[in-house]
N, CA, C, O and CB atoms as a CASP TS submission, in Angstrom:
PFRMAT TS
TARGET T0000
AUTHOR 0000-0000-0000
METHOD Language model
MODEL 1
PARENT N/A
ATOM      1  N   UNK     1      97.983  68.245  72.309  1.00  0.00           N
ATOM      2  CA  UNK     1      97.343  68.847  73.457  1.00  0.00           C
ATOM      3  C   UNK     1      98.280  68.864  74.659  1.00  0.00           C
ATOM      4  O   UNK     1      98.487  69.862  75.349  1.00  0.00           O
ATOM      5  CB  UNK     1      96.064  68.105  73.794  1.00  0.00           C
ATOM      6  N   UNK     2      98.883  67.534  74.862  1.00  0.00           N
ATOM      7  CA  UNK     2     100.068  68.402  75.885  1.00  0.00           C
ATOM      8  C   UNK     2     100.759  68.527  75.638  1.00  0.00           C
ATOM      9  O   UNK     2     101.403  68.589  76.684  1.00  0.00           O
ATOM     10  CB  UNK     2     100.568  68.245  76.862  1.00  0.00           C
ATOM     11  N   UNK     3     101.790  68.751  74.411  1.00  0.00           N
ATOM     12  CA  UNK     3     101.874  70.310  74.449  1.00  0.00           C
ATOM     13  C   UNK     3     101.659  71.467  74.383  1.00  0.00           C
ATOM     14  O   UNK     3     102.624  72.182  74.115  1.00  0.00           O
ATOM     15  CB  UNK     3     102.124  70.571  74.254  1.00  0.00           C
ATOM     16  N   UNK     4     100.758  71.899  74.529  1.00  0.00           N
ATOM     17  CA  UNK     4     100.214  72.984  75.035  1.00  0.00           C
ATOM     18  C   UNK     4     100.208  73.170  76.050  1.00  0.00           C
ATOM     19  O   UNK     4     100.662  74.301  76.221  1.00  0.00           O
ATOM     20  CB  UNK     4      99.322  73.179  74.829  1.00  0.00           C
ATOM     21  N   UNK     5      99.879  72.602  77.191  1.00  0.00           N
ATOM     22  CA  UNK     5      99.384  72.073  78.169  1.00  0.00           C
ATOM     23  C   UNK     5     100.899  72.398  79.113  1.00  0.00           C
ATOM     24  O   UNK     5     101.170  73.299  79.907  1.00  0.00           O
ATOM     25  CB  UNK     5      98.760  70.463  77.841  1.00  0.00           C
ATOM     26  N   UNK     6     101.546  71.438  78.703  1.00  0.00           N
ATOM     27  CA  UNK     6     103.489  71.712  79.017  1.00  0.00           C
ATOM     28  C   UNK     6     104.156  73.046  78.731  1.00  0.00           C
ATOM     29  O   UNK     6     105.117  73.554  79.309  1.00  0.00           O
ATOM     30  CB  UNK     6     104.521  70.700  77.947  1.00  0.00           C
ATOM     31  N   UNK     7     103.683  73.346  78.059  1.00  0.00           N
ATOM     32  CA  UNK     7     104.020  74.824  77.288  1.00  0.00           C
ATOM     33  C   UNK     7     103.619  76.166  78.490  1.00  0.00           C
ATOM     34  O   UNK     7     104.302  77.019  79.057  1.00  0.00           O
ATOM     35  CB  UNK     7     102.791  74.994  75.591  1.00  0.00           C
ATOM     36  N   UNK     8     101.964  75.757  78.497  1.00  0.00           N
ATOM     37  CA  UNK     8     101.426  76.783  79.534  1.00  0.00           C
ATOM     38  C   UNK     8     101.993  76.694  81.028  1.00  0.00           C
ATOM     39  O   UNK     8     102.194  77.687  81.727  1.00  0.00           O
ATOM     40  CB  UNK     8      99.868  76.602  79.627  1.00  0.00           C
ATOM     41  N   UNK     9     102.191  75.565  81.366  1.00  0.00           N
ATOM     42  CA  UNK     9     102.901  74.919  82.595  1.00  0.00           C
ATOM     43  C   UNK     9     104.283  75.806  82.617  1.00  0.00           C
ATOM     44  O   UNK     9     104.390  76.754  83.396  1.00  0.00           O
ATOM     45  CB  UNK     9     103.202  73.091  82.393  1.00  0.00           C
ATOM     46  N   UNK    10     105.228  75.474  81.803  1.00  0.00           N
ATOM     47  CA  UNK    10     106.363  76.035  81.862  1.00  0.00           C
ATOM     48  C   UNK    10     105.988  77.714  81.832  1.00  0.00           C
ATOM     49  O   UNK    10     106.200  78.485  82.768  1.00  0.00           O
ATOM     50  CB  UNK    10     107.278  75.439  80.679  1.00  0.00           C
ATOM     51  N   UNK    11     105.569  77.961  80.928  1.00  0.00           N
ATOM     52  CA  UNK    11     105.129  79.663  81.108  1.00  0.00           C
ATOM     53  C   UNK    11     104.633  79.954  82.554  1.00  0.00           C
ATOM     54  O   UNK    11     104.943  81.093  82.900  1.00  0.00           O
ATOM     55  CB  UNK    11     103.744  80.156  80.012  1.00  0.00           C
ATOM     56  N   UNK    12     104.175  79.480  83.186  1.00  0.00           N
ATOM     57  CA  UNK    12     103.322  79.562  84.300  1.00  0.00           C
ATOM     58  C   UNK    12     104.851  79.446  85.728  1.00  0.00           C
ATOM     59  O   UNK    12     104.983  80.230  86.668  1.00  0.00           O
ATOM     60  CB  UNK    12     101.867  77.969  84.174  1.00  0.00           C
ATOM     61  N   UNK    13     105.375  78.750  85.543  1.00  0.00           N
ATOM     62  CA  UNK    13     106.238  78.292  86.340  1.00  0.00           C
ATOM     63  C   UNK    13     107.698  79.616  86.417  1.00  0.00           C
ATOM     64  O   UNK    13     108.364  79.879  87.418  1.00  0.00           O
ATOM     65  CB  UNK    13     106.574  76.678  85.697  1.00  0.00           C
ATOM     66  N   UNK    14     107.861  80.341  84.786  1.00  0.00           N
ATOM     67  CA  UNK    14     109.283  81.270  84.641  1.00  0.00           C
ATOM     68  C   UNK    14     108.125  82.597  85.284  1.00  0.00           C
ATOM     69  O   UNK    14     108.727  83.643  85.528  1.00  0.00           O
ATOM     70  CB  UNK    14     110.258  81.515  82.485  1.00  0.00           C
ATOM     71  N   UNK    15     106.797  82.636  85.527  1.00  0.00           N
ATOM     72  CA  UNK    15     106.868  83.739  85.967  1.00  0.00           C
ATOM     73  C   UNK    15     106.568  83.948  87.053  1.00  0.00           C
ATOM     74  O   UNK    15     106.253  85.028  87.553  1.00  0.00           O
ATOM     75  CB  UNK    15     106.426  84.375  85.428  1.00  0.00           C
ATOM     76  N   UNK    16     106.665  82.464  87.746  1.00  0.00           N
ATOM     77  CA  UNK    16     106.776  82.474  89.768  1.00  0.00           C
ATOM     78  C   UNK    16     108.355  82.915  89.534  1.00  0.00           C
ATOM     79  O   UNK    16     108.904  83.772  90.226  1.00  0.00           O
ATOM     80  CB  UNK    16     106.506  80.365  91.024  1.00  0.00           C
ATOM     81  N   UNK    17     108.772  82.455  88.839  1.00  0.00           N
ATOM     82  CA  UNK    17     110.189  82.284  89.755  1.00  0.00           C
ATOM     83  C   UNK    17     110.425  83.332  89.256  1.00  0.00           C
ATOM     84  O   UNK    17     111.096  83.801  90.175  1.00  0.00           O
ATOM     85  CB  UNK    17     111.376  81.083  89.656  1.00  0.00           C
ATOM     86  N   UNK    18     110.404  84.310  88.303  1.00  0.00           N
ATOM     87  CA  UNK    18     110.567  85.569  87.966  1.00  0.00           C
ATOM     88  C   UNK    18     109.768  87.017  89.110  1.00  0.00           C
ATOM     89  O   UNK    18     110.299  88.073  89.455  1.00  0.00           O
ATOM     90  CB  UNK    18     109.968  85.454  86.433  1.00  0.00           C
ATOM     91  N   UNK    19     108.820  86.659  89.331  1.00  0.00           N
ATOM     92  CA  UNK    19     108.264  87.262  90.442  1.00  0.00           C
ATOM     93  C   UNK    19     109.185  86.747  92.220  1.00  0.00           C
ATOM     94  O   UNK    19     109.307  87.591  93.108  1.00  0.00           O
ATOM     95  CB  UNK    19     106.492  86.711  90.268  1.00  0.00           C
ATOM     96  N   UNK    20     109.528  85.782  92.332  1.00  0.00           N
ATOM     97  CA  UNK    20     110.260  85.534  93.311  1.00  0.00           C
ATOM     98  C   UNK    20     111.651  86.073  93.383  1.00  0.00           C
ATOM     99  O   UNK    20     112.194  86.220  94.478  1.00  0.00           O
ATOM    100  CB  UNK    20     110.241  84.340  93.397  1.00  0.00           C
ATOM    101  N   UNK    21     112.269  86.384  92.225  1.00  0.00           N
ATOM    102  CA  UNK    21     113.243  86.806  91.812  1.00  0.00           C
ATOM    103  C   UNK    21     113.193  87.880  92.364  1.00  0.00           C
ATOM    104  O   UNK    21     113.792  87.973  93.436  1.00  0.00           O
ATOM    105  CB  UNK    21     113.429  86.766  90.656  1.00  0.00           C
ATOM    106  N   UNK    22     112.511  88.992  91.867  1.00  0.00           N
ATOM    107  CA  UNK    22     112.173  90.103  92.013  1.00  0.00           C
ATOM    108  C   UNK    22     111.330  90.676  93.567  1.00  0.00           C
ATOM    109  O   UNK    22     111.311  91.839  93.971  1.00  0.00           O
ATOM    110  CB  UNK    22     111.481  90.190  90.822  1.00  0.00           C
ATOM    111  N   UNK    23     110.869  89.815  94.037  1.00  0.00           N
ATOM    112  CA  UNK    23     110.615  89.868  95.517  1.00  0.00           C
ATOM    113  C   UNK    23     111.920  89.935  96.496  1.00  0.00           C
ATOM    114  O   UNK    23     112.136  90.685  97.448  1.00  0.00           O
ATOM    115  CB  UNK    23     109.793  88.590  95.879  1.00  0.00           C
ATOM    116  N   UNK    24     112.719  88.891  95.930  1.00  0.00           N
ATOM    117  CA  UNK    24     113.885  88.901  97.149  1.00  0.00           C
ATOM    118  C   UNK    24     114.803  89.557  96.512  1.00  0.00           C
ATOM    119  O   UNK    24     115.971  89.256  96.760  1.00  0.00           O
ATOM    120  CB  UNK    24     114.521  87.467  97.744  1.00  0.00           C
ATOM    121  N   UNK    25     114.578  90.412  95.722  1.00  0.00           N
ATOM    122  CA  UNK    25     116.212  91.805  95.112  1.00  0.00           C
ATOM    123  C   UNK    25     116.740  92.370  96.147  1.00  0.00           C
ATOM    124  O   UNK    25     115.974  93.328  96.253  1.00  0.00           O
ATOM    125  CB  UNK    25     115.814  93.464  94.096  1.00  0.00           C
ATOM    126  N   UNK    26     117.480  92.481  96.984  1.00  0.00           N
ATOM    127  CA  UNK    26     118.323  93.422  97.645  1.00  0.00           C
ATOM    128  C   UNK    26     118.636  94.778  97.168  1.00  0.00           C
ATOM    129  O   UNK    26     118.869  95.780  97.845  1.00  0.00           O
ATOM    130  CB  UNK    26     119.417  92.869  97.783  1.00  0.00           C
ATOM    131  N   UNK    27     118.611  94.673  96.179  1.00  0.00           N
ATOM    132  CA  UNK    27     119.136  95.910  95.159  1.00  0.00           C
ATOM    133  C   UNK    27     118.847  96.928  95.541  1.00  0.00           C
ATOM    134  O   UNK    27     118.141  96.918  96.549  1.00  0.00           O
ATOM    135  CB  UNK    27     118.710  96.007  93.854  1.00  0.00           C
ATOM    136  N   UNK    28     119.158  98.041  95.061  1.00  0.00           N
ATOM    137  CA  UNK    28     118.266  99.411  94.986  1.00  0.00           C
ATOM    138  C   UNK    28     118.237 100.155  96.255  1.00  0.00           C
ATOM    139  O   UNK    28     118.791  99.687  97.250  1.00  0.00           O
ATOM    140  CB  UNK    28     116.728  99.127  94.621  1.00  0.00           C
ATOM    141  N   UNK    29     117.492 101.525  96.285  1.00  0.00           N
ATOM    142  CA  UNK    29     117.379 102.065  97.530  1.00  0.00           C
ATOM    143  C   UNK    29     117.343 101.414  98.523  1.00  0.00           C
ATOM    144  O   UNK    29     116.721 100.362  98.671  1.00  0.00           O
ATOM    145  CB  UNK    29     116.548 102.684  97.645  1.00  0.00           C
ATOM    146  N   UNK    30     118.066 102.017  99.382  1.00  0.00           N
ATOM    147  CA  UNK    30     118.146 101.270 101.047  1.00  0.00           C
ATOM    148  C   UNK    30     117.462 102.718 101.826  1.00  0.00           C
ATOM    149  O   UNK    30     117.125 103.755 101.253  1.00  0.00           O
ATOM    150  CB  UNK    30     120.306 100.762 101.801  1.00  0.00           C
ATOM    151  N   UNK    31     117.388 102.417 103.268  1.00  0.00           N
ATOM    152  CA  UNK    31     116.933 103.200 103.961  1.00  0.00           C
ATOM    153  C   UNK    31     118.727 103.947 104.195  1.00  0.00           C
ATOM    154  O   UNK    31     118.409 105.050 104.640  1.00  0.00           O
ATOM    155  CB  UNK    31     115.898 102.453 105.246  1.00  0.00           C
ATOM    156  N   UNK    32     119.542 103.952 104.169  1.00  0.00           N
ATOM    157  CA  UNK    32     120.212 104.829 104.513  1.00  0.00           C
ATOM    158  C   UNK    32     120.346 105.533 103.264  1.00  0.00           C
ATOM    159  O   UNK    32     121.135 106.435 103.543  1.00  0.00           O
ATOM    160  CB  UNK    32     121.299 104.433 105.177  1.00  0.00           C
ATOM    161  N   UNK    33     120.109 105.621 102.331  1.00  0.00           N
ATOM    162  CA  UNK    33     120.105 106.352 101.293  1.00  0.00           C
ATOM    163  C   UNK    33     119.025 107.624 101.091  1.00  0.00           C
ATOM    164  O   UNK    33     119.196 108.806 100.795  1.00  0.00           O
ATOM    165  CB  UNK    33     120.003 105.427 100.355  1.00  0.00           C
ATOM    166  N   UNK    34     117.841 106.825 101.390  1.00  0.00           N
ATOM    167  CA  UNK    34     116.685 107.750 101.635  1.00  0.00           C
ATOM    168  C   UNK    34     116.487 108.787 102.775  1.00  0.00           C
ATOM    169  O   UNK    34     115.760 109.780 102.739  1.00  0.00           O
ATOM    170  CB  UNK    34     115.671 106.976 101.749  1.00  0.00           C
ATOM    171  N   UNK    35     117.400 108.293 103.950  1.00  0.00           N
ATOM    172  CA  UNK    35     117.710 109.238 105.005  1.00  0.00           C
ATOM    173  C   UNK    35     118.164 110.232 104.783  1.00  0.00           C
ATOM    174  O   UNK    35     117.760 111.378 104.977  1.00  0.00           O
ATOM    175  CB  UNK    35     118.373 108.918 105.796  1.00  0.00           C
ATOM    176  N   UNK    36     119.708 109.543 104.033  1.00  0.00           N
ATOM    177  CA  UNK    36     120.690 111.046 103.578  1.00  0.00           C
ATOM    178  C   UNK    36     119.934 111.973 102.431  1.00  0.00           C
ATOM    179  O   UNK    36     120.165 113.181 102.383  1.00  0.00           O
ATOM    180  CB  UNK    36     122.416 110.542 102.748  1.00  0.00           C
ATOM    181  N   UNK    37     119.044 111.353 101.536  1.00  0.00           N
ATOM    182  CA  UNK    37     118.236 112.010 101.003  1.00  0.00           C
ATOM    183  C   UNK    37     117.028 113.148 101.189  1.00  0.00           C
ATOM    184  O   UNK    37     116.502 114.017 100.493  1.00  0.00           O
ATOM    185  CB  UNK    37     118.006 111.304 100.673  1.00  0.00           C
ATOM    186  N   UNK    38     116.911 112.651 102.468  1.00  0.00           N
ATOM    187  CA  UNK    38     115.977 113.672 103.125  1.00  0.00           C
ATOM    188  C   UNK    38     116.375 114.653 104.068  1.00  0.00           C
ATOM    189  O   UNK    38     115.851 115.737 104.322  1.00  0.00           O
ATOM    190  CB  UNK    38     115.046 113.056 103.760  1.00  0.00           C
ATOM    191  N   UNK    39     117.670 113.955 104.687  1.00  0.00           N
ATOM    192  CA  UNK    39     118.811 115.568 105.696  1.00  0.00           C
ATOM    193  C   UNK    39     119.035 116.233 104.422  1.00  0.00           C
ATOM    194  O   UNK    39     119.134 117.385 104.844  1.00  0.00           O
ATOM    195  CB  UNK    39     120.925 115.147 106.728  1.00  0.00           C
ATOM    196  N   UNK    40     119.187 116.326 103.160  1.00  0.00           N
ATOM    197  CA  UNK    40     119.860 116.723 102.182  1.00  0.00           C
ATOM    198  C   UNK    40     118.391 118.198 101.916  1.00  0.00           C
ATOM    199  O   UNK    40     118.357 119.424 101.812  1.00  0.00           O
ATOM    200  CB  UNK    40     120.257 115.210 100.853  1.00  0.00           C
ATOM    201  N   UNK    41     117.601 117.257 101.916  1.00  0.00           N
ATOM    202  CA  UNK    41     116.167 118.022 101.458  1.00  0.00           C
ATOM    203  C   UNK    41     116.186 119.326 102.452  1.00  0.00           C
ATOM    204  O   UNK    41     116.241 120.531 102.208  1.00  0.00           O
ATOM    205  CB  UNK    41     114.552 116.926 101.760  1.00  0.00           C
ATOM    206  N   UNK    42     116.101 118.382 103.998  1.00  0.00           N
ATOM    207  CA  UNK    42     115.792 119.422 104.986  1.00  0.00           C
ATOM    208  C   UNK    42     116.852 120.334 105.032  1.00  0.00           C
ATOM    209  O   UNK    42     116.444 121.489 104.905  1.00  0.00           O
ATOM    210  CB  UNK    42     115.541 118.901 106.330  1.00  0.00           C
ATOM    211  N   UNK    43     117.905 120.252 105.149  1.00  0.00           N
ATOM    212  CA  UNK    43     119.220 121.472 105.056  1.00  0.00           C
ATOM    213  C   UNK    43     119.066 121.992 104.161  1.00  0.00           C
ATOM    214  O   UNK    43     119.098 123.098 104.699  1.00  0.00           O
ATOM    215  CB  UNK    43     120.659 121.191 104.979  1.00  0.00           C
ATOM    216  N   UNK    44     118.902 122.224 103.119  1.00  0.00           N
ATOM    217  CA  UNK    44     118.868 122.735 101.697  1.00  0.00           C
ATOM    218  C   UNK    44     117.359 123.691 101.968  1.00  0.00           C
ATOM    219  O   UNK    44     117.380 124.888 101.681  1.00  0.00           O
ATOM    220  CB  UNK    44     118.792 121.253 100.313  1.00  0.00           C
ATOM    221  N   UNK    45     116.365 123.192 102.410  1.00  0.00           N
ATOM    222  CA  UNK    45     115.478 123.719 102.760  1.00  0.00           C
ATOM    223  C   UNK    45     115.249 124.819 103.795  1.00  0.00           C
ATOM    224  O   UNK    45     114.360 125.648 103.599  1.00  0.00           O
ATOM    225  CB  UNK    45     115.004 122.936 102.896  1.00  0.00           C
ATOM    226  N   UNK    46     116.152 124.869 105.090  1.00  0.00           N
ATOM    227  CA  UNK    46     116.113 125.466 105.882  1.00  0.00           C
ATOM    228  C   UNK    46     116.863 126.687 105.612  1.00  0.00           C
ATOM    229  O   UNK    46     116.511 127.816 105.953  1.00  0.00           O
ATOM    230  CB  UNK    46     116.343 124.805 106.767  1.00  0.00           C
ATOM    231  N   UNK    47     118.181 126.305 104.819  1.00  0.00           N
ATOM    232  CA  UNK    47     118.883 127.779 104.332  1.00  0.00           C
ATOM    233  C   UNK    47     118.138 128.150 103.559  1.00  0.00           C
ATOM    234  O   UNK    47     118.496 129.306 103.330  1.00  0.00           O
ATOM    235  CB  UNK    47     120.244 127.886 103.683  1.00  0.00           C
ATOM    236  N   UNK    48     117.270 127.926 102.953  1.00  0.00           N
ATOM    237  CA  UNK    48     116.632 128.977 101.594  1.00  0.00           C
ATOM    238  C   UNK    48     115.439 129.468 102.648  1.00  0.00           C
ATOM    239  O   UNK    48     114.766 130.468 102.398  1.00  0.00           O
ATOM    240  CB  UNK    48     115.881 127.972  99.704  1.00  0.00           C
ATOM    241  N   UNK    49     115.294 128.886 103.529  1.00  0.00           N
ATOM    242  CA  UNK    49     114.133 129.206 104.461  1.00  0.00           C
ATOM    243  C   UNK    49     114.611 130.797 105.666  1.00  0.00           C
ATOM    244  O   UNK    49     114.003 131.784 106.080  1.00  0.00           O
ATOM    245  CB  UNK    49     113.855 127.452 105.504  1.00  0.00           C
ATOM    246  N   UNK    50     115.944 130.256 105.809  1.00  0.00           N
ATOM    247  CA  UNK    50     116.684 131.524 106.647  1.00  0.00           C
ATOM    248  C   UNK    50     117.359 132.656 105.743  1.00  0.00           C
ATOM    249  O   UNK    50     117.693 133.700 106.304  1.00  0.00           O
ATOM    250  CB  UNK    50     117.961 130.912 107.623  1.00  0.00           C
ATOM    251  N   UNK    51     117.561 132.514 104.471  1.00  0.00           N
ATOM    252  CA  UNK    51     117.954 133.288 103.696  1.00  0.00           C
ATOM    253  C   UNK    51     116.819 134.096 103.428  1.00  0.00           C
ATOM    254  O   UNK    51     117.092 135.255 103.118  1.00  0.00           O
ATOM    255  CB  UNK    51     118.547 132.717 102.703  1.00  0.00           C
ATOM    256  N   UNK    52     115.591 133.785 103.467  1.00  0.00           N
ATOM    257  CA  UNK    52     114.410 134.433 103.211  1.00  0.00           C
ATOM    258  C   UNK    52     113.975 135.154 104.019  1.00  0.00           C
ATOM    259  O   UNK    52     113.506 136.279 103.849  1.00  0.00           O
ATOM    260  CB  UNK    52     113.561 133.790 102.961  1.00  0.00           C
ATOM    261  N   UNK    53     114.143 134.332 105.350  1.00  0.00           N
ATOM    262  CA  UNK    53     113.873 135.218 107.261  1.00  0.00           C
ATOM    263  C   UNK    53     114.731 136.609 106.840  1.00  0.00           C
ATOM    264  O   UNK    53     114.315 137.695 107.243  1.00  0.00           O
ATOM    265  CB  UNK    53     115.022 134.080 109.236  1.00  0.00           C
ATOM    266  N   UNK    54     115.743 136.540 106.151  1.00  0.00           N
ATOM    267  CA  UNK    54     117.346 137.574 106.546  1.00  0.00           C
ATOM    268  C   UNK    54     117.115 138.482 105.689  1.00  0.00           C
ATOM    269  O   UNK    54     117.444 139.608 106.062  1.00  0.00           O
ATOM    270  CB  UNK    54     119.106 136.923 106.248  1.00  0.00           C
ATOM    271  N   UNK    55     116.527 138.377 104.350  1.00  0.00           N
ATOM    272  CA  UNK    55     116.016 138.966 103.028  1.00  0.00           C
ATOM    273  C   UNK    55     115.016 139.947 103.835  1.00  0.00           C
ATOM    274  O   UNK    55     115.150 141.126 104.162  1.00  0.00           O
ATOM    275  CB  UNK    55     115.232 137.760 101.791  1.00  0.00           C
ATOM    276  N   UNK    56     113.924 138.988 104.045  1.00  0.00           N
ATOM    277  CA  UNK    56     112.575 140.182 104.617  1.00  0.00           C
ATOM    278  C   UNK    56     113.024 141.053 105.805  1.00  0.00           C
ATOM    279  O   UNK    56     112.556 142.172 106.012  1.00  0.00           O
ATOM    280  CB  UNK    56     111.029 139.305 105.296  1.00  0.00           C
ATOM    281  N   UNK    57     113.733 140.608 106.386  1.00  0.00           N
ATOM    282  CA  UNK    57     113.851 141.083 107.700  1.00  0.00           C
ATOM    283  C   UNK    57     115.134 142.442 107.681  1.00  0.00           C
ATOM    284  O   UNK    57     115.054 143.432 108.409  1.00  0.00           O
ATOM    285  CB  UNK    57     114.269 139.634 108.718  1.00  0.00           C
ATOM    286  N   UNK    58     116.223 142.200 106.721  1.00  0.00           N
ATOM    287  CA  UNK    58     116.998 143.867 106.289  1.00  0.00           C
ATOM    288  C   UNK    58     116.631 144.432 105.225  1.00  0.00           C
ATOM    289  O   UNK    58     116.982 145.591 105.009  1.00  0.00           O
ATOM    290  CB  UNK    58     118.527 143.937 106.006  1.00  0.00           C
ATOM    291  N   UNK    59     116.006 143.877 104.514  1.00  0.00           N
ATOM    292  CA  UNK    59     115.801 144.606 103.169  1.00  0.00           C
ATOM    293  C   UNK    59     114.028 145.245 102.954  1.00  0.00           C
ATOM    294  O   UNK    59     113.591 146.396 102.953  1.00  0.00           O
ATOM    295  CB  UNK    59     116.234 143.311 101.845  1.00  0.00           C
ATOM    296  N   UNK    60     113.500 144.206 102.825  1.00  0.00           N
ATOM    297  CA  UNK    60     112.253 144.275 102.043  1.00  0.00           C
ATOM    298  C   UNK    60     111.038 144.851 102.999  1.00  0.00           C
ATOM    299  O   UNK    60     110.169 145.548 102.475  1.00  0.00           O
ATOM    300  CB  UNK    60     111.901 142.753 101.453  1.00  0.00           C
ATOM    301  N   UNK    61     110.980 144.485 104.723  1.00  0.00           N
ATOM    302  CA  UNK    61     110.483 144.851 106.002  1.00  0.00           C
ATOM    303  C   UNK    61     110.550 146.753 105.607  1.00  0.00           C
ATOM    304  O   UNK    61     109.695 147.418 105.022  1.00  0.00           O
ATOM    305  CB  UNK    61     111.667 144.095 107.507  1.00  0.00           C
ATOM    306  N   UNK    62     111.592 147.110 106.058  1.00  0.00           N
ATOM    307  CA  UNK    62     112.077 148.119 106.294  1.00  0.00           C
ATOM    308  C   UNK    62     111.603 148.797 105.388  1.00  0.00           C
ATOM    309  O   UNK    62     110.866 149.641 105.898  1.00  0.00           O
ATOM    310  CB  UNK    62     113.234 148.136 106.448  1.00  0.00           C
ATOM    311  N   UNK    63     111.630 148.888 104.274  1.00  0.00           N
ATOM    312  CA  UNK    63     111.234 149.524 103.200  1.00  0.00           C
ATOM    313  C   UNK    63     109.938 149.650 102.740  1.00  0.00           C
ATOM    314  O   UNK    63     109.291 150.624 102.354  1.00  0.00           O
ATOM    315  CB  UNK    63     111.802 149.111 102.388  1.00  0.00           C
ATOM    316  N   UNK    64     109.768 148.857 102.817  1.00  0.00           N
ATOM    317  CA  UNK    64     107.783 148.761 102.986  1.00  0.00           C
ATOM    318  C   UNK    64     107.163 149.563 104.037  1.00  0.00           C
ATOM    319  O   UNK    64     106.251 150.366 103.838  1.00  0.00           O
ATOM    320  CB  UNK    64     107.128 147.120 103.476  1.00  0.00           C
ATOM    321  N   UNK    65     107.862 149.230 105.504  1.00  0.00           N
ATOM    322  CA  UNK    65     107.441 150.304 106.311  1.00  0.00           C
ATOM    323  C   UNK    65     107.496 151.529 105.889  1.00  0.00           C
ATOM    324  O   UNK    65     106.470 152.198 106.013  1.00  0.00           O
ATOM    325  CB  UNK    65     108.013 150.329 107.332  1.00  0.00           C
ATOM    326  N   UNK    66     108.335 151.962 105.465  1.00  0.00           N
ATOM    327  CA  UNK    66     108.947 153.467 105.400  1.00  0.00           C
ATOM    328  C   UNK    66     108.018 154.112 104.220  1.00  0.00           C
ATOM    329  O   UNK    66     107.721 155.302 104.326  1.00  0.00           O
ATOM    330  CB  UNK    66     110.809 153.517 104.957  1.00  0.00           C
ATOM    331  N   UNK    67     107.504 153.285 102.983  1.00  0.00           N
ATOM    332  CA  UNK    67     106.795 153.386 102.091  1.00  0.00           C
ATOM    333  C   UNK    67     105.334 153.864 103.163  1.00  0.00           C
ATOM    334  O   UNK    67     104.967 155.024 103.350  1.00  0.00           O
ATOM    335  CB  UNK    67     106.870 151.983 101.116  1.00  0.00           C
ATOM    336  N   UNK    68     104.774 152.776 103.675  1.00  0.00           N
ATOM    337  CA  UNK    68     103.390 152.955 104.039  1.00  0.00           C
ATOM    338  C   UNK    68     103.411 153.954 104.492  1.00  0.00           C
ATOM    339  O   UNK    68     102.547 154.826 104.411  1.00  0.00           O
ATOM    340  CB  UNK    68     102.756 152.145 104.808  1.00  0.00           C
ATOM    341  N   UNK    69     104.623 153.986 105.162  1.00  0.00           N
ATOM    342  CA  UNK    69     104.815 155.765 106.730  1.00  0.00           C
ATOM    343  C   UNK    69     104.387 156.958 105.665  1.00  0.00           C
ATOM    344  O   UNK    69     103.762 157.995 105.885  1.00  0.00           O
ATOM    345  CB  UNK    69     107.349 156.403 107.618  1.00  0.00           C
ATOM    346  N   UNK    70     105.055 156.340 104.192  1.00  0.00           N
ATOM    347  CA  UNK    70     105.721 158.036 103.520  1.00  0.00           C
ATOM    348  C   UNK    70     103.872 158.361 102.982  1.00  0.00           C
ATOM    349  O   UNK    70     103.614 159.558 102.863  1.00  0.00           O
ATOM    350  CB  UNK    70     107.503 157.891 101.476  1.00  0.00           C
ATOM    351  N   UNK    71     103.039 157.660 102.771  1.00  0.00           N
ATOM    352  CA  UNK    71     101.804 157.409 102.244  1.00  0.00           C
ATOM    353  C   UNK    71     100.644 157.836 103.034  1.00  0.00           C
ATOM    354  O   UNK    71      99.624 158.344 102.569  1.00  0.00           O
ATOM    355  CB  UNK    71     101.715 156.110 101.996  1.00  0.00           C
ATOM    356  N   UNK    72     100.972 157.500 104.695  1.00  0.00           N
ATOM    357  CA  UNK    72      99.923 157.979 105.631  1.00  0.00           C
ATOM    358  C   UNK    72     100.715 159.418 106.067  1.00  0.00           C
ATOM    359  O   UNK    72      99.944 160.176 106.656  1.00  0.00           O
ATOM    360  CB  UNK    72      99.561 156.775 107.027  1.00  0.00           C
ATOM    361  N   UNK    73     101.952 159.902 105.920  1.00  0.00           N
ATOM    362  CA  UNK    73     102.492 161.402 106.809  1.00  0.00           C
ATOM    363  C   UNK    73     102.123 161.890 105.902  1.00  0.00           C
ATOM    364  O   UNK    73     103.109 162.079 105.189  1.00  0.00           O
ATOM    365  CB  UNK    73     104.043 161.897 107.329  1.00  0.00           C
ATOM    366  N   UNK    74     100.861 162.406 105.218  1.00  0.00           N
ATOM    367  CA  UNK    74     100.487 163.852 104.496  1.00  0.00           C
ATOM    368  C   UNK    74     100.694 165.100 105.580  1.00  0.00           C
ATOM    369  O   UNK    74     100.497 164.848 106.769  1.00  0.00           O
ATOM    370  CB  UNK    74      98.724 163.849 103.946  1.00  0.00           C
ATOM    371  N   UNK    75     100.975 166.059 105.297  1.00  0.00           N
ATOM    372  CA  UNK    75     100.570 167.173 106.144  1.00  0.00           C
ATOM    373  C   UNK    75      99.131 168.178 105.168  1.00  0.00           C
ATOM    374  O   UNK    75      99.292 169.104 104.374  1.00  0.00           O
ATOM    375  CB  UNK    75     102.247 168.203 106.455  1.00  0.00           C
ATOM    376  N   UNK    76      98.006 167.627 105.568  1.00  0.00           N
ATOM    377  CA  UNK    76      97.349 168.359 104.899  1.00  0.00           C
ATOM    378  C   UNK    76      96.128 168.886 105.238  1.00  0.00           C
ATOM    379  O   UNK    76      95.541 169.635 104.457  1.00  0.00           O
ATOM    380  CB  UNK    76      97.286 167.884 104.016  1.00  0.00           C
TER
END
């Protein structure tokens, strides 16, 4: 019986210190990582965002107008 008892004890004890372990990791993402991760997002985002302004605005605008114009100028 104790051992068992010692057994559960020790089990009980590798998974504080395994959880403590893992509480104080330094490791891994930092906040300056996640920063540059997110200027990365937003720039990347904003050109596909102004490439789209520049798209509608010489190409696709214009042409659509000229469509609707050609659709309502019947002479009839």
């Amino acid at each position: 019986m104790k051992n068992i008892i010692r057994s559960i004890k020790n089990a009980g004890q590798k998974i504080c210190v395994r959880t403590v372990a893992v509480l104080h990791n330094n490791r891994g993402e930092g906040f300056l990582d996640t920063a540059v991760q997110i200027l990365i997002s937003i720039v990347i985002g904003s050109l596909l965002l102004a490439g789209l302004y520049v798209l509608f605005g010489d190409t696709i605008l214009p042409m659509l107008t000229q469509k609707i114009e050609g659709l309502f100028n019947y002479a009839g």
